[in-house]
Legacy VTK file of the C-alpha trace (Angstrom):
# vtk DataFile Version 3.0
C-alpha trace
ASCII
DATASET POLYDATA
POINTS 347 float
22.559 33.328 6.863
25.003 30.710 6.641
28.862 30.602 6.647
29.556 30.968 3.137
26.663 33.797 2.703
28.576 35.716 5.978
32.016 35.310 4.123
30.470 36.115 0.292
29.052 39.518 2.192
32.365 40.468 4.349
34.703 40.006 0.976
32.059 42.042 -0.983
31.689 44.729 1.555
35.216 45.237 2.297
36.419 45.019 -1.166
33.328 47.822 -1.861
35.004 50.032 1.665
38.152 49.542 0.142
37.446 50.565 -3.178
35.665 53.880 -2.178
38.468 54.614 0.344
41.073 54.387 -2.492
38.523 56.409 -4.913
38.713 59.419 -1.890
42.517 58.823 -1.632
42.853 59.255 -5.750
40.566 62.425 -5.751
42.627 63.764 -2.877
45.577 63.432 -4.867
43.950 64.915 -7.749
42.721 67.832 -6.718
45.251 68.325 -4.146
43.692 68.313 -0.944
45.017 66.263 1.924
43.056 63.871 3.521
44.954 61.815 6.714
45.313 58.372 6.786
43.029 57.529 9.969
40.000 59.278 7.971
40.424 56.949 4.949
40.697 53.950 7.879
37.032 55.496 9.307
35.576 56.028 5.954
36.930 52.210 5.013
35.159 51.013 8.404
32.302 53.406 8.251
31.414 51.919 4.537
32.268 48.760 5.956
29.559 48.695 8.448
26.887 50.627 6.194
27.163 48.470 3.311
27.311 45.138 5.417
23.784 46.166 6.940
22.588 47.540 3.809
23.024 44.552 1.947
22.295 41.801 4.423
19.092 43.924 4.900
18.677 43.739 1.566
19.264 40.057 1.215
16.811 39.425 4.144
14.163 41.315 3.483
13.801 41.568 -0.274
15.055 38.283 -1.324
14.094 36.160 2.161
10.756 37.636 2.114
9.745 36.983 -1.776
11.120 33.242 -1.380
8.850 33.206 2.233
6.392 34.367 0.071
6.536 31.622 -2.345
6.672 28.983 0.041
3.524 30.483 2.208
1.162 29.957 -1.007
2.650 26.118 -1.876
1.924 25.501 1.699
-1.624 27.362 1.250
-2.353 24.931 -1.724
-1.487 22.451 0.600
1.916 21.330 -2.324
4.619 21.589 0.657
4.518 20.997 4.509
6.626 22.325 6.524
10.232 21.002 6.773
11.763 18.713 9.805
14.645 20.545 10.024
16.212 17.201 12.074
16.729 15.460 8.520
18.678 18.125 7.597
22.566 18.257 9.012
23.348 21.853 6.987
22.017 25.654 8.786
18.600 26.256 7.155
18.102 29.238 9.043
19.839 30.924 5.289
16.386 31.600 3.241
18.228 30.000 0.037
19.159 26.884 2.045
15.474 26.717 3.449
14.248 26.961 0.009
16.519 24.458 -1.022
15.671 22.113 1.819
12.084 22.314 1.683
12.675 21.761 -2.784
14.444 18.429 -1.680
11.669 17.477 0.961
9.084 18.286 -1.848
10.564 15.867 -4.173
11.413 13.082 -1.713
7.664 13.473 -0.930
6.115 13.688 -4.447
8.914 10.788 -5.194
7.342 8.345 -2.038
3.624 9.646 -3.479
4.683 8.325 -7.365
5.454 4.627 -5.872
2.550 4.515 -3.844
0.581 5.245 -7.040
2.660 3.035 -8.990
1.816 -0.194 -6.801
-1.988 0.849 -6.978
-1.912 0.899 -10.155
0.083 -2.600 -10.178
-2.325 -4.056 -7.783
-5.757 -2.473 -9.946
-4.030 -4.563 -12.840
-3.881 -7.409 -10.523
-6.991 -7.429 -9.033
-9.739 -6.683 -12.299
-6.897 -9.607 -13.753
-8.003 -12.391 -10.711
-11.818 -10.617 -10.818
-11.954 -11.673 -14.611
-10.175 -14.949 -14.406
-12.071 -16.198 -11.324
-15.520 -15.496 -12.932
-14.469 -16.627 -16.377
-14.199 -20.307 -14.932
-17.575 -20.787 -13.687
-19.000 -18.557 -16.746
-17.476 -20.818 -19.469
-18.643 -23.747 -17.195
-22.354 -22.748 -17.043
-21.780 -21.539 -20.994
-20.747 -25.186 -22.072
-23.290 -27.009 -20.048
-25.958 -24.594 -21.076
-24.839 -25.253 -24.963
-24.739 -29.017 -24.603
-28.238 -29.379 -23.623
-29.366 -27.002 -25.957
-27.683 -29.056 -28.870
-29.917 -31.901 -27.316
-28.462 -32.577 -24.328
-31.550 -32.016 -22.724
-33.456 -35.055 -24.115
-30.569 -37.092 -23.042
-31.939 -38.235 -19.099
-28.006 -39.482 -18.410
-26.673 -35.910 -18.550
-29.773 -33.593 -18.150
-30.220 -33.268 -14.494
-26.399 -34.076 -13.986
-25.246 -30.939 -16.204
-28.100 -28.516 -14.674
-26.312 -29.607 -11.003
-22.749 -28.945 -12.547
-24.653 -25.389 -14.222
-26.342 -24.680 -10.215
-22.612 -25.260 -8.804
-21.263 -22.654 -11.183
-23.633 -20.050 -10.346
-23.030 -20.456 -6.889
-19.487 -19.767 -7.075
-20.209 -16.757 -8.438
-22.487 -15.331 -6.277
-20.049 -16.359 -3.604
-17.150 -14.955 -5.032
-19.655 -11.201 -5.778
-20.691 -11.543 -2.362
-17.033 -11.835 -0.561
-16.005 -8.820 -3.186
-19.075 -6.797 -1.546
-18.210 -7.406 1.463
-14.363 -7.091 1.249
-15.468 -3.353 -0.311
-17.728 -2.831 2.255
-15.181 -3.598 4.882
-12.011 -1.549 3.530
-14.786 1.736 2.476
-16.450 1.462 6.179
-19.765 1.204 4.496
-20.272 -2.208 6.574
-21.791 -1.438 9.693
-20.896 -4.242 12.935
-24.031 -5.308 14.523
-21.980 -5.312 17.635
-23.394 -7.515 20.813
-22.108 -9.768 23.436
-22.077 -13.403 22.730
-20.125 -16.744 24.216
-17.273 -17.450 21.848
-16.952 -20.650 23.248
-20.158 -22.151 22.278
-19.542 -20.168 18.311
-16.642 -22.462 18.116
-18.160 -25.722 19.122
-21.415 -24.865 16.662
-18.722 -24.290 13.432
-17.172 -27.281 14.533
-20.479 -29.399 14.234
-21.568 -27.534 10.981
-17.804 -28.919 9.740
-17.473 -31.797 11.282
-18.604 -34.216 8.191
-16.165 -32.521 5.781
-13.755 -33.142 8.730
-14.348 -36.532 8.685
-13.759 -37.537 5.054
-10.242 -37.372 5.692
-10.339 -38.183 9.102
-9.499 -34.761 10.611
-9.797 -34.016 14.096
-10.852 -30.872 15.499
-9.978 -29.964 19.147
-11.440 -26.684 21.725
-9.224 -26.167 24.082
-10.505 -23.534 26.820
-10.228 -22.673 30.713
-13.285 -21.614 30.481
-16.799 -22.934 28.985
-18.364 -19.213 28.897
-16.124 -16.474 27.331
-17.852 -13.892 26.441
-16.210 -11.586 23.371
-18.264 -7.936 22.128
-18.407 -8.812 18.632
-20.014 -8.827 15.185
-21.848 -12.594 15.922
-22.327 -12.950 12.293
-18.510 -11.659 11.221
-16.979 -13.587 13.470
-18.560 -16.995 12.479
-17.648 -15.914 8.595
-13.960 -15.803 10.475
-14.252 -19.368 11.962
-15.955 -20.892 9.197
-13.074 -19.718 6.670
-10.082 -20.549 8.917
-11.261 -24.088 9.705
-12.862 -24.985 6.394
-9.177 -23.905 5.044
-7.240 -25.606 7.476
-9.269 -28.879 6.678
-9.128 -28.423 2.959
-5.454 -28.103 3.448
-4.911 -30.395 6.213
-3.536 -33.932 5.982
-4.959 -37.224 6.306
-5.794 -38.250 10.299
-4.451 -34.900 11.154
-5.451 -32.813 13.865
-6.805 -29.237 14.438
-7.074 -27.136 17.228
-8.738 -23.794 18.656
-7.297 -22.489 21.642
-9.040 -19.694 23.595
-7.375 -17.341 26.423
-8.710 -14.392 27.681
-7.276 -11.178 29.733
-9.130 -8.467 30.795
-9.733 -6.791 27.462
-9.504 -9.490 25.243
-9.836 -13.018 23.653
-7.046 -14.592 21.900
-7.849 -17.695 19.950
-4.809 -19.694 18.415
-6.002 -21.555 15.539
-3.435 -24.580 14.598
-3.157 -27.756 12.620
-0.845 -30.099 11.257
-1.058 -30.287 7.936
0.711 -29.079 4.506
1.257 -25.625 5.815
3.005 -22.661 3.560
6.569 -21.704 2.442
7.672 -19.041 4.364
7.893 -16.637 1.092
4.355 -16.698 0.372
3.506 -15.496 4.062
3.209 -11.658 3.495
1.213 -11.780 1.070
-1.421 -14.681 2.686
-4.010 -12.313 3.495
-4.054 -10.572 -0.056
-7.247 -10.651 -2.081
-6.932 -13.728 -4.813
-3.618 -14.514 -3.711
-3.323 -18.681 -3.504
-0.367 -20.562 -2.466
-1.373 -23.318 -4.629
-3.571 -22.165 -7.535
-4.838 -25.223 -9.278
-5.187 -27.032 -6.119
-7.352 -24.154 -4.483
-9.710 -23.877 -6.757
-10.121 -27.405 -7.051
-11.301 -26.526 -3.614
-13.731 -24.290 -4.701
-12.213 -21.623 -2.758
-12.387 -18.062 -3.967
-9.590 -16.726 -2.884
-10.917 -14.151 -0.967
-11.478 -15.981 2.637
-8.498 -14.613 4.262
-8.446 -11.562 3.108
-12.306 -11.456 4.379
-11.076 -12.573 7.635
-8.120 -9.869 8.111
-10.831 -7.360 6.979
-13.712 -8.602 9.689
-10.648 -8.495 12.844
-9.178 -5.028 11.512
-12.680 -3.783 11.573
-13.129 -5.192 15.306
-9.859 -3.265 16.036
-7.777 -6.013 16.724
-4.932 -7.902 14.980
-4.138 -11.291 13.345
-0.965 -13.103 12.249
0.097 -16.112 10.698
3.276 -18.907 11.658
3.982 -21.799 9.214
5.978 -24.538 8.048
6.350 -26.286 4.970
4.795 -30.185 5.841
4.838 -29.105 9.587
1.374 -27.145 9.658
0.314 -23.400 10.081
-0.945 -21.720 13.187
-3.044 -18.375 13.263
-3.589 -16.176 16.087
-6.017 -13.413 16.133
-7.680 -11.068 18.864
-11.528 -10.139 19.699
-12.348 -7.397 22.062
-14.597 -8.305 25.409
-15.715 -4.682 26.030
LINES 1 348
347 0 1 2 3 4 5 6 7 8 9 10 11 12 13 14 15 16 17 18 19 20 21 22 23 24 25 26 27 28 29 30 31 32 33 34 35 36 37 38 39 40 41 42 43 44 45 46 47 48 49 50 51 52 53 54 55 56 57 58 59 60 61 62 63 64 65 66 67 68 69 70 71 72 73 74 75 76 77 78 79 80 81 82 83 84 85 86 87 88 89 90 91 92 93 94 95 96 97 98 99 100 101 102 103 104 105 106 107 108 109 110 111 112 113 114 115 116 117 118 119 120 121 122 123 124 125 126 127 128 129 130 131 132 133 134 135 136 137 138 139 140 141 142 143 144 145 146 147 148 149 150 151 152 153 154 155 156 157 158 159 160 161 162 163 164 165 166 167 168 169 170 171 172 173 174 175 176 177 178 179 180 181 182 183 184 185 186 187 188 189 190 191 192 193 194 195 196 197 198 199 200 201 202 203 204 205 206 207 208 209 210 211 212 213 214 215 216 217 218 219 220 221 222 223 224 225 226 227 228 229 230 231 232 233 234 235 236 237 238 239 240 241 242 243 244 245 246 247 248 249 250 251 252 253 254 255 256 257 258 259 260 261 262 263 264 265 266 267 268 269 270 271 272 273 274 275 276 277 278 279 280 281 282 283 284 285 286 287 288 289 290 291 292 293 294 295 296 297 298 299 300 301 302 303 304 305 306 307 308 309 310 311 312 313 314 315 316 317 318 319 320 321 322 323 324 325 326 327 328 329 330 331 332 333 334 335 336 337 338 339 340 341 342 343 344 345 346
C-alpha cells in the first residue's frame, strides 16, 4: 500500500473510532449511565486498530486479489508480461498502482507493436511497388519488340534478329531479378540451406577477378589482391560467397571511375577472415548509407538500371554474410570512393 492509501485508511479509520466513541458518549448521556473518559479513549483505539486491519484486509485480499486475478489470465493469454518495476520511480507494491503500472507498460508495448506494423506495412507497399515497376520494364520491352515483328517486323532482316536479342536480354533480367527475390526469401525465411565446406578465399578472389577483368578493362579499372598470405582458408558457402564477390566488384566497377583502382584486402585472426573491399570511384552521399543494403533501394535510379542492375545485389550480399553469422558495413564519400568490410568464419 502506498502513502496516500496508508493516510486515506488512518483518516477513515479514526474518523470511523471517533465517530462510534462519540455515538457511546451520546447514548451514555441519554440514558444516563456514566461511562469514564479513558474507556471512550480504549474503545476510540480499540476501533481504531480493528477497523484499520479490517479494512486493509479487506482492501488486500478482496480487491488485491480480484485485480491479481485479472492480471494472472492477461498474462495466461500471453496480452501482458510482467512489469520491470526499474522503469517505474512510484511504490508498485499498492495493487492499484501495480495495475496501473502494468496498464501503462501494456500500452507502451501495444504502442511500440502498432509502429512496427505500421513500417511493415509501409515497406509491403514499397516492396510489391519496386517488384511491379522492375518487371514492368523488361515486360513492356519484350511486349513492344514482340508486337513489332508481329506487325512485320519479322520479314524485315535489319531488325529481326536484332529485336529477338533486345527480347532474350529482357527475359533475362527477369529471371535474374525472380531468382535474387527467391533467394533473398530463402535467405531471410531460413529455407536456404549453406552447403558449408572449407575452401581458399584467396584463390575465389583472384578467379572473380579474371571472370571480371574484361568489363574492368573497358574503362580501364584496376583491380588489386592484397594478402599476407596466398592460402586462407574461410568455412563457407563456396557458391554464396562468390555471389558476394561477384556483386561487390561488378558494382564497384559499374560505379567506379575512369583509370580508377580497386582493391580486396584479406586479413585473418584466429576465427576469422576480414576482407576490405575499396575503390575510388563516385562513391555515395552519406544520407543514402542506411538504407544501402535495402531491397530495390538505388542511389541513382536511372543510372542503375541503365546498368542492368536489379537492385537486389546488396541486399543479397548482407543476406549471404548474416546467414554465415558474421557482419558487414559500408564507409563512403561523395567523388572520394566507398569501402566495404565484411567477415567470413574459418571454423
Amino acid at each position: 500500500m502506498n502513502r496516500q492509501n496508508t493516510s486515506l485508511f488512518l483518516i477513515f479509520c479514526a474518523l470511523f473510532s471517533f465517530l462510534l466513541s462519540v455515538s457511546i458518549w451520546v447514548l451514555s448521556i441519554f440514558f444516563s449511565f456514566s461511562v469514564p473518559i479513558y474507556a471512550l479513549v480504549v474503545v476510540f483505539f480499540f476501533c481504531f486498530s480493528i477497523s484499520f486491519l479490517f479494512f486493509n484486509y479487506f482492501y488486500q485480499k478482496i480487491i488485491f486479489g480480484r485485480i491479481e486475478t485479472t492480471l494472472a489470465k492477461l498474462r495466461k493469454l500471453n496480452i501482458i508480461t510482467e512489469i520491470d518495476v526499474s522503469k517505474f520511480t512510484d511504490d508498485i507494491s499498492d495493487p492499484i498502482e501495480r495495475f496501473n503500472a502494468e496498464i501503462i507498460q501494456l500500452s507502451n508495448d501495444r504502442q511500440k507493436e502498432l509502429e512496427h506494423l505500421q513500417k511493415l506495412e509501409n515497406y509491403r507497399k514499397e516492396f510489391l511497388g519496386n517488384v511491379s515497376h522492375e518487371l514492368k520494364t523488361p515486360i513492356f520491352n519484350i511486349q513492344g519488340y514482340v508486337a513489332t515483328l508481329i506487325d512485320g517486323g519479322i520479314y524485315d532482316s535489319k531488325i529481326n534478329i536484332e529485336y529477338l536479342k533486345r527480347a532474350d536480354k529482357s527475359v533475362d533480367r527477369m529471371i535474374n531479378i525472380i531468382d535474387d527475390l527467391e533467394t533473398i526469401s530463402q535467405l531471410e525465411t531460413g529455407t536456404l540451406s549453406l552447403d558449408l565446406e572449407r575452401f581458399n578465399i584467396v584463390e575465389m578472389v583472384n578467379d572473380v577477378c579474371k571472370q571480371i577483368e574484361i568489363q574492368a578493362q573497358k574503362k580501364n579499372i584496376t583491380l588489386k589482391v592484397i594478402t599476407q598470405k596466398d592460402i586462407v582458408k574461410i568455412f563457407a558457402d563456396r557458391f554464396r560467397i562468390r555471389q558476394i564477390f561477384s556483386n561487390l566488384l561488378s558494382n564497384s566497377i559499374k560505379y567506379g571511375k575512369e583509370n580508377g583502382e580497386t582493391s580486396i584486402t584479406i586479413n585473418t585472426d584466429k576465427e576469422k577472415a576480414t576482407i576490405t573491399i575499396s575503390d575510388n570511384g563516385i562513391g555515395i552521399e552519406e544520407k543514402h548509407l542506411p538504407r544501402i543494403f535495402e531491397r530495390f533501394y538505388r542511389v541513382d535510379k536511372g543510372r542503375s538500371r541503365e546498368q542492368g542492375g536489379t537492385g537486389l545485389g546488396l541486399s543479397i550480399v548482407k543476406h549471404i554474410i548474416e546467414a554465415h553469422h558474421q557482419t558487414i558495413s559500408v564507409s563512403s564519400k561523395e567523388n572520394q570512393g566507398t569501402t566495404f568490410v565484411f567477415t567470413l568464419p574459418k571454423n
